[in-house]
PyMOL Python script that loads the backbone (N, CA, C, O; Angstrom):
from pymol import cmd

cmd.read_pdbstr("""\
ATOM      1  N   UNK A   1       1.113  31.449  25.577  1.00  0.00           N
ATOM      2  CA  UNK A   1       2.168  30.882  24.746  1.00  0.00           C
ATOM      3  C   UNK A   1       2.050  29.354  24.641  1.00  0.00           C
ATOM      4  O   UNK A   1       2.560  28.796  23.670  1.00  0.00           O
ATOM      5  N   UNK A   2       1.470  28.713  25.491  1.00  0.00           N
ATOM      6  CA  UNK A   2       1.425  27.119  25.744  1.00  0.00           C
ATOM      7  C   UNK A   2       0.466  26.578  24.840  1.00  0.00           C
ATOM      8  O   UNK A   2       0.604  25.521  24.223  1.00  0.00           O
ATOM      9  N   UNK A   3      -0.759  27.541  24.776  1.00  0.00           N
ATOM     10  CA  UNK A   3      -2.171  27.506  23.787  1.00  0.00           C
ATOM     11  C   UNK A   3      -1.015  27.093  22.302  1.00  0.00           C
ATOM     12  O   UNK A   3      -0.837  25.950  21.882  1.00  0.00           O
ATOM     13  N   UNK A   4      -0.400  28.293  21.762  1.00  0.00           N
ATOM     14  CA  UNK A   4       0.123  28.514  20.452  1.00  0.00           C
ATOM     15  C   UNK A   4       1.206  27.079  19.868  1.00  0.00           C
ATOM     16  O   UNK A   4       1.309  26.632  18.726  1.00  0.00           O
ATOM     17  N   UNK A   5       1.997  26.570  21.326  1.00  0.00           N
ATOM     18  CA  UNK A   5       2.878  25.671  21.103  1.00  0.00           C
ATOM     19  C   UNK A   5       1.726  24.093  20.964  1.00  0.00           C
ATOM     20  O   UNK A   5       1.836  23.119  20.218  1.00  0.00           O
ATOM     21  N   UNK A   6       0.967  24.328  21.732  1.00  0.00           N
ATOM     22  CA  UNK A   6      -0.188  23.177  21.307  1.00  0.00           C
ATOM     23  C   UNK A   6      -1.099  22.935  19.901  1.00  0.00           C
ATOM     24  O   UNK A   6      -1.509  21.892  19.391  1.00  0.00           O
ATOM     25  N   UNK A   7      -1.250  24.459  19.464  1.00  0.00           N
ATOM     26  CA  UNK A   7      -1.714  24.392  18.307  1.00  0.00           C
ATOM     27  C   UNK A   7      -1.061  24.006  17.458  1.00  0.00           C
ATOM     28  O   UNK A   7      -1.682  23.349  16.622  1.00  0.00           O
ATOM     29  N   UNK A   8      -0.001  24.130  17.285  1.00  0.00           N
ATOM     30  CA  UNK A   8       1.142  24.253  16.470  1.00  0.00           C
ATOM     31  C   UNK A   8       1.813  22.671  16.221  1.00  0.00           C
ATOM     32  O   UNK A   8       2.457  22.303  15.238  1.00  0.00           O
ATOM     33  N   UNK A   9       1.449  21.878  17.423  1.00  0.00           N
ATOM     34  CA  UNK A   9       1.797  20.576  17.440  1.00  0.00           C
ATOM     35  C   UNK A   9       0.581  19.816  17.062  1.00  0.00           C
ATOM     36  O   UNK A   9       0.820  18.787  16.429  1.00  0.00           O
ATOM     37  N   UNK A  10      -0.761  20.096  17.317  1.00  0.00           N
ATOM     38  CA  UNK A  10      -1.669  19.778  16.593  1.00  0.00           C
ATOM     39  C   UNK A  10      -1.791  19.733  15.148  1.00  0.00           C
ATOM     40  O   UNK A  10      -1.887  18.746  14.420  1.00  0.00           O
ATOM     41  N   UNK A  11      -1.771  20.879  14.875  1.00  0.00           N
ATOM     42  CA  UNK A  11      -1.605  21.339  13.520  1.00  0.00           C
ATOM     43  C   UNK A  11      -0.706  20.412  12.655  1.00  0.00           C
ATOM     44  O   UNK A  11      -1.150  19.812  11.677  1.00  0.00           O
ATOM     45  N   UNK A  12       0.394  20.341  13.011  1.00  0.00           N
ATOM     46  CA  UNK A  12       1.788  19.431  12.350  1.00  0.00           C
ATOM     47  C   UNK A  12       1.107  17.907  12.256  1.00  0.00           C
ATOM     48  O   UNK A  12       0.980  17.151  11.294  1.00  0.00           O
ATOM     49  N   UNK A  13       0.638  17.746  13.971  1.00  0.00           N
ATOM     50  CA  UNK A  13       0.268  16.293  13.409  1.00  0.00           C
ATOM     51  C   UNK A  13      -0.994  16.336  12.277  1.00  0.00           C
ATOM     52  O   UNK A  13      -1.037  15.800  11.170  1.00  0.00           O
ATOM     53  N   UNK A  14      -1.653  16.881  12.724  1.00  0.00           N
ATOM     54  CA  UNK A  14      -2.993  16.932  11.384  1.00  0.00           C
ATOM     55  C   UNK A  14      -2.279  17.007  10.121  1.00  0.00           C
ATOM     56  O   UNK A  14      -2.764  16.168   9.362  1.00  0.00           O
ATOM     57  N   UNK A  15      -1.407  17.603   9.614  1.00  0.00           N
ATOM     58  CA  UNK A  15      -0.604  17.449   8.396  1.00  0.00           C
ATOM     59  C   UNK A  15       0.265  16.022   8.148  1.00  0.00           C
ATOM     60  O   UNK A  15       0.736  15.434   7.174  1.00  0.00           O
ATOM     61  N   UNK A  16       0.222  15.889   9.086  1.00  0.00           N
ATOM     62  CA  UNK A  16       1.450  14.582   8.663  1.00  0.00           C
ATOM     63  C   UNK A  16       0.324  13.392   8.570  1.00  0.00           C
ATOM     64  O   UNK A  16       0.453  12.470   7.766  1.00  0.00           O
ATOM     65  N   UNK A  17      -0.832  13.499   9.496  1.00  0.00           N
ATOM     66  CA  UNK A  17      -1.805  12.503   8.956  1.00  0.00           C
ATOM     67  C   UNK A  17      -2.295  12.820   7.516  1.00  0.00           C
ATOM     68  O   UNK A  17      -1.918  11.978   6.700  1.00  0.00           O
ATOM     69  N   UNK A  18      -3.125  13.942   6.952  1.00  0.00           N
ATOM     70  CA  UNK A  18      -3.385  14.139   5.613  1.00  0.00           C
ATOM     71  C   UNK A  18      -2.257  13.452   4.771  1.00  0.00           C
ATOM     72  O   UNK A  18      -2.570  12.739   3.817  1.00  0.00           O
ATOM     73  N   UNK A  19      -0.850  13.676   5.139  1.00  0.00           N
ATOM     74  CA  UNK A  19      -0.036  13.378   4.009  1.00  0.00           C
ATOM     75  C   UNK A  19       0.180  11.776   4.047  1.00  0.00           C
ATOM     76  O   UNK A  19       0.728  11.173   3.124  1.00  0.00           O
ATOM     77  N   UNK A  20      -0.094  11.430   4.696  1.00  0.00           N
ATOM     78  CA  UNK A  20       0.154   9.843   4.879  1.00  0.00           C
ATOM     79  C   UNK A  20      -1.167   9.430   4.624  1.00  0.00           C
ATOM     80  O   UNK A  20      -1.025   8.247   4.312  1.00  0.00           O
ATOM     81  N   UNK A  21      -2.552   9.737   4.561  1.00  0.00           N
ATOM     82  CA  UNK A  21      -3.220   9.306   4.217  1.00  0.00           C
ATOM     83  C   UNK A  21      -3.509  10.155   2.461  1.00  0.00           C
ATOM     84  O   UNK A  21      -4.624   9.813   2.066  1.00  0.00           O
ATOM     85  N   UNK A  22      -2.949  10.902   1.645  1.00  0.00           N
ATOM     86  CA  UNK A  22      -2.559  11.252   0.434  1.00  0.00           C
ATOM     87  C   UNK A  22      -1.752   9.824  -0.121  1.00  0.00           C
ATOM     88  O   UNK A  22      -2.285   9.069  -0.935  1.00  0.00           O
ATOM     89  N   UNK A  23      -0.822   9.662   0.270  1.00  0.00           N
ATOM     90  CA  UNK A  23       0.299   8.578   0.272  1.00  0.00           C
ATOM     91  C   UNK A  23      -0.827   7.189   0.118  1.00  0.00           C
ATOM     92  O   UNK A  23      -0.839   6.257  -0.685  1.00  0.00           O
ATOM     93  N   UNK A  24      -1.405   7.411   0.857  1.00  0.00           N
ATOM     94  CA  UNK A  24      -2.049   5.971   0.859  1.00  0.00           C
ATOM     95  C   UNK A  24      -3.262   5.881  -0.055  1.00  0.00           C
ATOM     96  O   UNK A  24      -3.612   4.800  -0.528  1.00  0.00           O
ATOM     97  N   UNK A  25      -3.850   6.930  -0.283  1.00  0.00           N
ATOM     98  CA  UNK A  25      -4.298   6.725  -1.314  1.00  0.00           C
ATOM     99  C   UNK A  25      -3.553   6.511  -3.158  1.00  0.00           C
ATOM    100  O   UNK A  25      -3.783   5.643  -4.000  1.00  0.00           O
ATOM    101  N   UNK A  26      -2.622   7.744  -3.194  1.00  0.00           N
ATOM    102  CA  UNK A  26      -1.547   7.196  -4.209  1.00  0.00           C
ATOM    103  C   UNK A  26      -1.737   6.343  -4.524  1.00  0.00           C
ATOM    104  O   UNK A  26      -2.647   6.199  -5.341  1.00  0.00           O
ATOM    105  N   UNK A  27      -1.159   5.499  -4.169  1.00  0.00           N
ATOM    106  CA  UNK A  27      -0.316   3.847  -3.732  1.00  0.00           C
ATOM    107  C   UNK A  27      -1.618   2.840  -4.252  1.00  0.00           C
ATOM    108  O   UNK A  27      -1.528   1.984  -5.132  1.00  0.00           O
ATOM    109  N   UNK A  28      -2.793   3.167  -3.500  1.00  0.00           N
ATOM    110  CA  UNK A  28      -3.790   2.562  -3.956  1.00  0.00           C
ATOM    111  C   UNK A  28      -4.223   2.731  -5.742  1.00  0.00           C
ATOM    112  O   UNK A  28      -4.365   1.968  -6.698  1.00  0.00           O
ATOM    113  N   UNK A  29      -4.298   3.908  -5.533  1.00  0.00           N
ATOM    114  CA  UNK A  29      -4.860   4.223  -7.068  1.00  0.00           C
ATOM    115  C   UNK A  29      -3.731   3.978  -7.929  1.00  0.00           C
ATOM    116  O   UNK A  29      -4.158   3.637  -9.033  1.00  0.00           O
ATOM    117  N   UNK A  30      -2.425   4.007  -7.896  1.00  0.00           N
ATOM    118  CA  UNK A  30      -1.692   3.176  -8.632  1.00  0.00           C
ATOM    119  C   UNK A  30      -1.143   1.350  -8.492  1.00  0.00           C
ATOM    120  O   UNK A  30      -0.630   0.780  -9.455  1.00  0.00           O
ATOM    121  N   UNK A  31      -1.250   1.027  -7.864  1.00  0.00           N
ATOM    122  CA  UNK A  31      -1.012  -0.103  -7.615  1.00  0.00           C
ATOM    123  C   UNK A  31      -2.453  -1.222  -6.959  1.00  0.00           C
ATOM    124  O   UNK A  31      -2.865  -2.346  -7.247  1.00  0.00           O
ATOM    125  N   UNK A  32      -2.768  -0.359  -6.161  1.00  0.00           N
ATOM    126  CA  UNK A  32      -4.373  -1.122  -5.884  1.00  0.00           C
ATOM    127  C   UNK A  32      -4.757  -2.305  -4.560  1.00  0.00           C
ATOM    128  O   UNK A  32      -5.579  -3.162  -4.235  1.00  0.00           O
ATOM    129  N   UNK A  33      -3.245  -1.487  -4.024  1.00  0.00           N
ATOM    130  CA  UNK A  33      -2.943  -2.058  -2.624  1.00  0.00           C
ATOM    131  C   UNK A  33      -3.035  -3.813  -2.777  1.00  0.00           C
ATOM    132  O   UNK A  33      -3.798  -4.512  -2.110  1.00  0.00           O
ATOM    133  N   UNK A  34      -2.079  -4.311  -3.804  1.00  0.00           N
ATOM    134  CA  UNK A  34      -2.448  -5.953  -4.469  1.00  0.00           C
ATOM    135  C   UNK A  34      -1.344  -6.161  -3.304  1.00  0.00           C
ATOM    136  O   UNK A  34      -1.852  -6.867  -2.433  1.00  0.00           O
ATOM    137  N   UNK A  35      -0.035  -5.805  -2.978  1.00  0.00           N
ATOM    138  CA  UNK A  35       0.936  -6.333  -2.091  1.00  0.00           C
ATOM    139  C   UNK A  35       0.823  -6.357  -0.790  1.00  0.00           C
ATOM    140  O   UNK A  35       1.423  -7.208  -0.133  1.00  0.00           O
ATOM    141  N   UNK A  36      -0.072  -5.300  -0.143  1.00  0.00           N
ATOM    142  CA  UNK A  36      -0.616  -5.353   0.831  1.00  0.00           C
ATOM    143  C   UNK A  36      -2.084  -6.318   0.939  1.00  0.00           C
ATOM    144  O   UNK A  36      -2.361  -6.176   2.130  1.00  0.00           O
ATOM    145  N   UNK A  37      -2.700  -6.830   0.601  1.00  0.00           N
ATOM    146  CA  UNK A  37      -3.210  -7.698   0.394  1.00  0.00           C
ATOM    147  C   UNK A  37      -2.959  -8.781   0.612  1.00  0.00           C
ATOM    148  O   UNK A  37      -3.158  -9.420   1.645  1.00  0.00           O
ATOM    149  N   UNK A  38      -2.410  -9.152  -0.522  1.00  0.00           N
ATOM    150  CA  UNK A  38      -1.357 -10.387  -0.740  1.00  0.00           C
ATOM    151  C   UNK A  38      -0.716 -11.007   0.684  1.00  0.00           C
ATOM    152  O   UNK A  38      -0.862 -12.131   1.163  1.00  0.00           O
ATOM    153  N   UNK A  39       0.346  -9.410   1.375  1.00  0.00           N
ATOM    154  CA  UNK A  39       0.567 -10.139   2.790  1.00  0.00           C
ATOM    155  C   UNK A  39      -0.515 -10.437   4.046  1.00  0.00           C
ATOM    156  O   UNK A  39      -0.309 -11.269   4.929  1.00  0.00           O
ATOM    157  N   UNK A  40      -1.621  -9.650   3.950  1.00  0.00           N
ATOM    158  CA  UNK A  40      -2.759  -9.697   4.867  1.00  0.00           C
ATOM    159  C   UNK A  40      -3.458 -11.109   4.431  1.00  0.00           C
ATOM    160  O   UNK A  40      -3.766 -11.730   5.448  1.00  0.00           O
ATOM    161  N   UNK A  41      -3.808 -11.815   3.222  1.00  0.00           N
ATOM    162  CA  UNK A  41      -4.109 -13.015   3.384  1.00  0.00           C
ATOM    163  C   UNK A  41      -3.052 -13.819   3.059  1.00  0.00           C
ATOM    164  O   UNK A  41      -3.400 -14.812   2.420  1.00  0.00           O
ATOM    165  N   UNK A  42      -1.821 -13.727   3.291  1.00  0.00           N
ATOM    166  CA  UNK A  42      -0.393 -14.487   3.262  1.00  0.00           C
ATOM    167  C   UNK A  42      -0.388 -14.972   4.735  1.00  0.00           C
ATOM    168  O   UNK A  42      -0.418 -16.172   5.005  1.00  0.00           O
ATOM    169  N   UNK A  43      -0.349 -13.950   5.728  1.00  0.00           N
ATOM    170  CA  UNK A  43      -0.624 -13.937   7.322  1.00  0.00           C
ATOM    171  C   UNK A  43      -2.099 -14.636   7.706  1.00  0.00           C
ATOM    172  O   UNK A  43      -2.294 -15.128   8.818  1.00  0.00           O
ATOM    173  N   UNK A  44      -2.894 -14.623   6.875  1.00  0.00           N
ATOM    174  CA  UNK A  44      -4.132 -15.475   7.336  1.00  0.00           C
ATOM    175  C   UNK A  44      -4.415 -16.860   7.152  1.00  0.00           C
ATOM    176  O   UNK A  44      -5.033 -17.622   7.895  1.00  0.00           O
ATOM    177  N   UNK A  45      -3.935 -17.049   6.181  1.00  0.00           N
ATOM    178  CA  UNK A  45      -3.901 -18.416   5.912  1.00  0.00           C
ATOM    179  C   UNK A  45      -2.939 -19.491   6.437  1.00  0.00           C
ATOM    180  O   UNK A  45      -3.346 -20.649   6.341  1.00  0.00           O
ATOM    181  N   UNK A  46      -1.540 -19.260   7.060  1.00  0.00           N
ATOM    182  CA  UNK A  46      -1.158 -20.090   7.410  1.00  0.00           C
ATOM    183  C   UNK A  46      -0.143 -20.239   6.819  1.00  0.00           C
ATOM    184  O   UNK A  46       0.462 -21.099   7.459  1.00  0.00           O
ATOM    185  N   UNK A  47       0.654 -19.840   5.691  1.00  0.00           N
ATOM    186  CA  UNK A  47       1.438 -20.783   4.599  1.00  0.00           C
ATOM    187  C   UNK A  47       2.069 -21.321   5.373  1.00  0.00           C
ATOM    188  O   UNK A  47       1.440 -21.513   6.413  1.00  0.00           O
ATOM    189  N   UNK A  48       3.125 -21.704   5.381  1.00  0.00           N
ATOM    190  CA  UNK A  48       4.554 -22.467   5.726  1.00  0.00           C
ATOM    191  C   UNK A  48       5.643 -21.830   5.170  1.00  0.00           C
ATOM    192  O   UNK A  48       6.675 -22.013   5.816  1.00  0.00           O
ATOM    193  N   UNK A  49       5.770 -21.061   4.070  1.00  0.00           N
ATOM    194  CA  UNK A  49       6.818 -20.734   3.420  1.00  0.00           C
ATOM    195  C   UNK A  49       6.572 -19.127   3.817  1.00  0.00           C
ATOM    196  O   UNK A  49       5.453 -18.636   3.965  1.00  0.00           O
ATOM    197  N   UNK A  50       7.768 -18.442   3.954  1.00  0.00           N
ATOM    198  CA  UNK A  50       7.503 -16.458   4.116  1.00  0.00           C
ATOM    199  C   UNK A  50       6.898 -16.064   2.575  1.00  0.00           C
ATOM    200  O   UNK A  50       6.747 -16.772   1.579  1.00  0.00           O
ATOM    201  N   UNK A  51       6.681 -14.936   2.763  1.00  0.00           N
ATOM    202  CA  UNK A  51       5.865 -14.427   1.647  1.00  0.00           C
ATOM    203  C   UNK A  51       6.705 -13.719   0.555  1.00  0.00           C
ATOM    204  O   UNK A  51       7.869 -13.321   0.609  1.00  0.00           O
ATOM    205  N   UNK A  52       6.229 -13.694   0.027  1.00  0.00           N
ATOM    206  CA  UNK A  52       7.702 -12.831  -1.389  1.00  0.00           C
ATOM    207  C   UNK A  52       7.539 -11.615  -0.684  1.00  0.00           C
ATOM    208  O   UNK A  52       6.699 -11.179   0.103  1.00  0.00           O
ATOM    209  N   UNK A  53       8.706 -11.144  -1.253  1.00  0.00           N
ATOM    210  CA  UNK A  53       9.420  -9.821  -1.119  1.00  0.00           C
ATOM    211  C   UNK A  53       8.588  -9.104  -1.965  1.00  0.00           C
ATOM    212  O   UNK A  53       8.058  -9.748  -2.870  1.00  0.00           O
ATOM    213  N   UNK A  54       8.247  -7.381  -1.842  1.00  0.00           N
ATOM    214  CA  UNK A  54       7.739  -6.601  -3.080  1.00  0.00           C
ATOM    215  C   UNK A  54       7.991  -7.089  -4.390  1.00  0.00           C
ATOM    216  O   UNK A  54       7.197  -7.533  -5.220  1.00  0.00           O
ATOM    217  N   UNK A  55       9.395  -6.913  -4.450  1.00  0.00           N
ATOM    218  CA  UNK A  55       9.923  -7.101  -6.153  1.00  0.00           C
ATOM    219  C   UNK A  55       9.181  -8.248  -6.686  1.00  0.00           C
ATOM    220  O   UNK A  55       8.457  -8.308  -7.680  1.00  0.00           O
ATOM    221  N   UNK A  56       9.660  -9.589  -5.409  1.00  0.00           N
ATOM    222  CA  UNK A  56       9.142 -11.176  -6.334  1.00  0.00           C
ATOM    223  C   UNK A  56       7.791 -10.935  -6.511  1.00  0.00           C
ATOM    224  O   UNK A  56       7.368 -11.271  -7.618  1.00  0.00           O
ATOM    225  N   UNK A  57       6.641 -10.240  -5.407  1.00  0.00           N
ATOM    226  CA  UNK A  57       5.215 -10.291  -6.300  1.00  0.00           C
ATOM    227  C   UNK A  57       5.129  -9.554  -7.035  1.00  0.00           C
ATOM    228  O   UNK A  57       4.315 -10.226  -7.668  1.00  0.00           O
ATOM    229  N   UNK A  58       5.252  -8.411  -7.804  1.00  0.00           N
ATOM    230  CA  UNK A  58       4.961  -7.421  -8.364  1.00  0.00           C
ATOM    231  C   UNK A  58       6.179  -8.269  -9.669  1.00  0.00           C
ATOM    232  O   UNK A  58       6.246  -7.481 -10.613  1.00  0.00           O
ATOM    233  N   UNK A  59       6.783  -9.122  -9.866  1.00  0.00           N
ATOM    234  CA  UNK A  59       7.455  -9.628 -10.918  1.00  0.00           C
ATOM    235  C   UNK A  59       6.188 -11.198 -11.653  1.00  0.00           C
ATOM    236  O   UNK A  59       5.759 -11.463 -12.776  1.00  0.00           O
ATOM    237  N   UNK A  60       6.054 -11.741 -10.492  1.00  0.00           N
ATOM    238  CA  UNK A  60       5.077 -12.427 -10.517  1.00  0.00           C
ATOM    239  C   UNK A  60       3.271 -12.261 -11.275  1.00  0.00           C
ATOM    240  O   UNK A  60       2.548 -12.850 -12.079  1.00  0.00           O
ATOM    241  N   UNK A  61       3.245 -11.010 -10.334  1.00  0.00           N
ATOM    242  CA  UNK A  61       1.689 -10.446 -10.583  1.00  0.00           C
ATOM    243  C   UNK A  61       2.103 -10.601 -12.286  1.00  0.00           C
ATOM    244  O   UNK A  61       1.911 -11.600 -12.980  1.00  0.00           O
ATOM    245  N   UNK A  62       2.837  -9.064 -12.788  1.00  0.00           N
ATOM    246  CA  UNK A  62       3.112  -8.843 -14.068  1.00  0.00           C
ATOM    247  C   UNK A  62       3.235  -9.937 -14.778  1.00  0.00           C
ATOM    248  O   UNK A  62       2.690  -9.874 -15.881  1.00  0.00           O
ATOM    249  N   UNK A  63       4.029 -11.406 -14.394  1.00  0.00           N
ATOM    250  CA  UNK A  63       4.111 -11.854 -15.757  1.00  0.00           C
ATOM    251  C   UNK A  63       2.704 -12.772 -15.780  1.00  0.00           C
ATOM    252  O   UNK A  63       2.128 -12.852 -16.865  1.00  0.00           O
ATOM    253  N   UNK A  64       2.078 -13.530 -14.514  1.00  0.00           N
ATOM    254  CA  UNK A  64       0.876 -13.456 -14.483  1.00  0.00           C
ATOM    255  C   UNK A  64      -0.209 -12.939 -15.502  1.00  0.00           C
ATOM    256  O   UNK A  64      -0.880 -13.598 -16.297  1.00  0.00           O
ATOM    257  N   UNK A  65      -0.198 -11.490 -15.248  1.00  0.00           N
ATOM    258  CA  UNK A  65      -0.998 -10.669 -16.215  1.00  0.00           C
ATOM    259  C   UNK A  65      -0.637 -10.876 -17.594  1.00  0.00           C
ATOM    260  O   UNK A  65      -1.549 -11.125 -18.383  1.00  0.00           O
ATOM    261  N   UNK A  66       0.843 -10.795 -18.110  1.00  0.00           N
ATOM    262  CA  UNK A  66       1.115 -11.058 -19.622  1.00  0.00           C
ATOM    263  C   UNK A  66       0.797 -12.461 -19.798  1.00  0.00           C
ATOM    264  O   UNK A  66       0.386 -12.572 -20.953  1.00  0.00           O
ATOM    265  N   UNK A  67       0.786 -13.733 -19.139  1.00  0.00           N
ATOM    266  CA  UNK A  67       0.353 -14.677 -19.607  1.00  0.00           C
ATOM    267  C   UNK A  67      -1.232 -14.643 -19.685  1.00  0.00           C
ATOM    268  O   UNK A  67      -1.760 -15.322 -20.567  1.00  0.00           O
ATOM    269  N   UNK A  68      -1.982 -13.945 -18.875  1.00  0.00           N
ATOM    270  CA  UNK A  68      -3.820 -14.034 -19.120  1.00  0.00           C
ATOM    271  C   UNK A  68      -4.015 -12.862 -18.888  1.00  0.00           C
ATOM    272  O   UNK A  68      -3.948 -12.319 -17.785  1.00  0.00           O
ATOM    273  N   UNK A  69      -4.322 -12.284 -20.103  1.00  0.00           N
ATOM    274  CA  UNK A  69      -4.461 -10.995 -20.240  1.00  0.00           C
ATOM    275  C   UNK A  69      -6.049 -10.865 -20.104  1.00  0.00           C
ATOM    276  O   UNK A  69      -6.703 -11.627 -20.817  1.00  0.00           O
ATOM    277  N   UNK A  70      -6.611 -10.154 -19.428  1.00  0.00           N
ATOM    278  CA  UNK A  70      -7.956  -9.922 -19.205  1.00  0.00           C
ATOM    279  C   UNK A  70      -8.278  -9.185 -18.927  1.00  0.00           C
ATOM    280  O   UNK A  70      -7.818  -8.661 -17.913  1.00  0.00           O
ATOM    281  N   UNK A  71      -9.509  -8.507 -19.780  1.00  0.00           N
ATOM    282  CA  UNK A  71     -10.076  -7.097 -19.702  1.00  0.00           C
ATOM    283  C   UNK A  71      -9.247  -5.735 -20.019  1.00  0.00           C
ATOM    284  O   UNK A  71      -9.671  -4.584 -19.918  1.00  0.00           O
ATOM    285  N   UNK A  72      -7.656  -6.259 -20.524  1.00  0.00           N
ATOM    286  CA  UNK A  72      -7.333  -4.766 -20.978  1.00  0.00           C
ATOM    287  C   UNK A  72      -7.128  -4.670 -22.238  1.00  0.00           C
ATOM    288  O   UNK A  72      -6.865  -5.623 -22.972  1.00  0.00           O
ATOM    289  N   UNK A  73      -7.276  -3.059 -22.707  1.00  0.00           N
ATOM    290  CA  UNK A  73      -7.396  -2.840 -24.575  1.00  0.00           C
ATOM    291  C   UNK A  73      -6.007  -3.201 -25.234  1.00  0.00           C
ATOM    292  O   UNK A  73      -5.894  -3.375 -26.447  1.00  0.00           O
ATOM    293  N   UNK A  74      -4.690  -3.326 -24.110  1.00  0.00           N
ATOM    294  CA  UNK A  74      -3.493  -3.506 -25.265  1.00  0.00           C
ATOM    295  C   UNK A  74      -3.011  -4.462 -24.761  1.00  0.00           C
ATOM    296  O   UNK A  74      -2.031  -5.003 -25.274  1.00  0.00           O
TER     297      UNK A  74
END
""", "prot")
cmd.dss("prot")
cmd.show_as("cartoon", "prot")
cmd.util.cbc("prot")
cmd.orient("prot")
């Protein structure tokens, strides 16, 4: 019975890793992991000031992009 309760907790975790690494790919292929980024060389460099919040970069990035539009068809 101890075998079955071990498998069983194995098992769960092996699922909850697949799904979090599903998730993380998502995330990538839609977004392109730019915010995670962003804070990994935000934290490397030093700034002085904290780093924007999701919303402020992803408001930023976008209008960014509408002011220099590059490489896309619309």
């Amino acid at each position: 019975m101890a075998d079955t309760s071990a498998l069983r907790r194995e098992l769960r975790h092996g699922l909850r890793r697949l799904a979090d690494g599903i998730g993380r790919a998502g995330r990538a292929a839609l977004t392109g992991d730019k915010y995670e980024h962003y804070l990994k060389y935000h934290a490397s460099t030093g700034c002085e000031h904290p780093p924007m919040t999701e919303a402020q970069f992803w408001r930023d990035y976008h209008t960014w992009q509408d002011d220099n539009p590059q490489g896309r068809c619309c």
